[in-house]
PLY file of the C-alpha trace (Angstrom):
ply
format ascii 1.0
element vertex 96
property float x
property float y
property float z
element edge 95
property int vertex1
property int vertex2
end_header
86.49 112.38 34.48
89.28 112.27 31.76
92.66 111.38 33.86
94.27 114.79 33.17
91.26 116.94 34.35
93.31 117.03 38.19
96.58 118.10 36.02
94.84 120.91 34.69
93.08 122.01 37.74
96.28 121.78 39.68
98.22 123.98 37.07
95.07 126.99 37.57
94.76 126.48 40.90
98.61 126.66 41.99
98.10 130.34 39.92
95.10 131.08 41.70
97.20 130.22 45.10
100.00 132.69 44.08
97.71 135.16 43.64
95.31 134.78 46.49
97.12 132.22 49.27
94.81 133.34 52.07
91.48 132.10 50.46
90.81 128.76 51.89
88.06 127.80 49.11
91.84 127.65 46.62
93.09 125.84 49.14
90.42 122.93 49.35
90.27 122.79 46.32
93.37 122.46 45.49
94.18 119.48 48.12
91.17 117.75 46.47
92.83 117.78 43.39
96.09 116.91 44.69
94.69 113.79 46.30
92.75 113.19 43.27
95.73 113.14 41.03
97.50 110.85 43.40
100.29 113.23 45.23
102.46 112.29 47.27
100.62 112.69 51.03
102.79 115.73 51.39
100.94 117.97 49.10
97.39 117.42 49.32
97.72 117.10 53.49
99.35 120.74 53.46
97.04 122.40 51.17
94.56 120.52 53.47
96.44 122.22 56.27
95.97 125.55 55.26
92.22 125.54 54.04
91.66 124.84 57.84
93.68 127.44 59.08
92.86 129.82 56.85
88.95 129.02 57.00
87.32 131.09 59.59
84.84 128.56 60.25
85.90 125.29 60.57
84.87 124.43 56.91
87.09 122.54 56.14
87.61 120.05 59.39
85.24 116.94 57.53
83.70 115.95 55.05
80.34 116.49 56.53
80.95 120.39 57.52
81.97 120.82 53.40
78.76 119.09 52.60
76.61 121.40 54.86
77.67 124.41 52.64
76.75 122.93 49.58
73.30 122.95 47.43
72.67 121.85 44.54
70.68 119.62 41.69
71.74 115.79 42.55
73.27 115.72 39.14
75.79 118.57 40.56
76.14 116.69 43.87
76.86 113.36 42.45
79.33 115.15 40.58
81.24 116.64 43.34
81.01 113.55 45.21
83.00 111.69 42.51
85.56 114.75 41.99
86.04 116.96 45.00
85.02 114.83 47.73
87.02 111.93 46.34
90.03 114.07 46.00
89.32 115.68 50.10
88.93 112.19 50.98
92.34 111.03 49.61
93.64 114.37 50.88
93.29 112.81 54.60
89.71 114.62 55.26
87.63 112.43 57.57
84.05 112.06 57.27
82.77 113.64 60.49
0 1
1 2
2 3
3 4
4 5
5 6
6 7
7 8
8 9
9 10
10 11
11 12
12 13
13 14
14 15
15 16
16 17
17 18
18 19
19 20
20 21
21 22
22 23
23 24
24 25
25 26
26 27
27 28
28 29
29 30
30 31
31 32
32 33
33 34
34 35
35 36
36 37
37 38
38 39
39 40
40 41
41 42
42 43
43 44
44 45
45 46
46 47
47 48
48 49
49 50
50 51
51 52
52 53
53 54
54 55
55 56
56 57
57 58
58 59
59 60
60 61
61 62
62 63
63 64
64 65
65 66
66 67
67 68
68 69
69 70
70 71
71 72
72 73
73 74
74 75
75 76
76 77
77 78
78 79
79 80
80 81
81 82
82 83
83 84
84 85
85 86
86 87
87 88
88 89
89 90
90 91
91 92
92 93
93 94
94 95
């Protein structure tokens, strides 16, 4: 991943939070890249925050429950492994 890729994806996902601060899937995502980038703790642990509460279903309370909603070819899953779950991870999302 080129160093900047979290930079970008902040920038769209901050607009995508603007215009849609209820979905919780922004939300993750958006404290993955936080943590990913390095953030202060303040950041990604908010946006982490607010994916839970928003999330009707617990989604976002580990690491595992994320993984249980997820299929995919292992190239894709090695992928997120190294990007999202690296980034929820350093966001202060626990493993189980």
């Amino acid at each position: 991943m080129r160093k900047d890729s979290p930079g970008k994806a902040i920038v769209w996902l901050e607009k995508a939070r603007s215009a849609n601060a209820a979905h919780p899937l922004i939300r993750g995502h958006l404290a993955a890249a936080y943590g990913r980038k390095g953030e202060s703790e303040l950041a990604p642990t908010a946006e982490l925050a607010e994916a839970r509460r928003v999330s009707p279903d617990g989604h976002y309370m580990s690491i595992a429950r994320v993984k249980a909603g997820y299929f995919g070819v292992p190239s894709v899953r090695a992928l997120y492994e190294a990007t999202y779950f690296d980034g929820l991870r350093k966001a202060g999302m626990p493993e189980d």
